[in-house]
C-alpha positions as CSV (number, residue, x, y, z in Angstrom):
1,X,-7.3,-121.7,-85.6
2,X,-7.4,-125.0,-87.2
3,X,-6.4,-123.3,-90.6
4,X,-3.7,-121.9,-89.0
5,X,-2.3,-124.8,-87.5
6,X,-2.7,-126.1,-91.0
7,X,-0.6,-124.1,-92.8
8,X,1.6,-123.8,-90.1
9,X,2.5,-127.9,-90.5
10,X,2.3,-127.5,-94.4
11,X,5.2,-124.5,-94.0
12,X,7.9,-126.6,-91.7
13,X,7.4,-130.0,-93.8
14,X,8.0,-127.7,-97.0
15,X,10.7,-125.5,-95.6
16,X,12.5,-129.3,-93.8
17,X,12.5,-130.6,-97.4
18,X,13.9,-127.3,-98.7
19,X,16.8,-127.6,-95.9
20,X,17.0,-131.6,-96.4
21,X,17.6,-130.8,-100.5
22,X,20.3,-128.0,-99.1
23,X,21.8,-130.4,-96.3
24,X,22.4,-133.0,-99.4
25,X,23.8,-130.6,-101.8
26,X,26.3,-129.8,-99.5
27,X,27.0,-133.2,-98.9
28,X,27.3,-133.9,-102.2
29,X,29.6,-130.6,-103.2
30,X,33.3,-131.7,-102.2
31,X,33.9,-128.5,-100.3
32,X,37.2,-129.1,-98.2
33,X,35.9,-129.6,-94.3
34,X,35.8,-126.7,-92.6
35,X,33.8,-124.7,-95.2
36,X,31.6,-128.0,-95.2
37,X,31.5,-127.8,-91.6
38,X,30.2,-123.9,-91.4
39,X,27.4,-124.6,-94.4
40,X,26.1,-127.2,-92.5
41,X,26.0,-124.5,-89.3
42,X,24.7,-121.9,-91.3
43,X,22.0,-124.1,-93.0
44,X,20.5,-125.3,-89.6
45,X,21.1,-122.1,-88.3
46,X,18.8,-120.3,-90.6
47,X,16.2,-123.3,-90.4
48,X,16.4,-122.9,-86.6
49,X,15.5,-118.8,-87.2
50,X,12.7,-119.4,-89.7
51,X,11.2,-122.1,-87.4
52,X,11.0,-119.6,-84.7
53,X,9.5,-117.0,-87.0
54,X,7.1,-119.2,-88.1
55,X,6.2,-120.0,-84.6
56,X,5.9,-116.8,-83.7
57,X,3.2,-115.7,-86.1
58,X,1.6,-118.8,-85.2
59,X,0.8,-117.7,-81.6
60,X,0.0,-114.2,-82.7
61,X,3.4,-112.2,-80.8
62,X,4.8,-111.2,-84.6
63,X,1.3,-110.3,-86.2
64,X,0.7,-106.9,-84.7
65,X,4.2,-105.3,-85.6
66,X,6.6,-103.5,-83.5
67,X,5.1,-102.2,-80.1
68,X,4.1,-99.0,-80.3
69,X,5.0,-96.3,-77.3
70,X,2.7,-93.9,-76.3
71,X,-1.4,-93.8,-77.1
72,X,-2.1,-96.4,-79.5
């Protein structure tokens, strides 16, 4: 469990620099505002869905697979 927990820390402060670096570069890009505007969305939108993943596994809901019907 403690491994786990571990890794899972080690994943979100990897993937917050990896969206940190991205959040910059699009700073840095002179992209006129509204396609600034919707990089930034889609950037912290996909963060926001990878977090959840992540979390997900953590607690054990996305490790079995889809649920199955019928016998098992």
């Amino acid at each position: 469990m403690i491994t786990s927990l571990i890794y899972l820390v080690v994943y979100i402060i990897v993937l917050g620099l990896i969206l940190w670096l991205l959040n910059y570069l699009i700073d840095v890009i002179p992209l006129p505002d509204p396609f600034n505007r919707v990089a930034k969305i889609a950037l912290m939108v996909i963060g926001v869905l990878i977090v959840i993943l992540l979390l997900l596994n953590f607690v054990g809901i996305m490790d079995s697979g889809p649920p199955r019907l019928g016998r098992p």
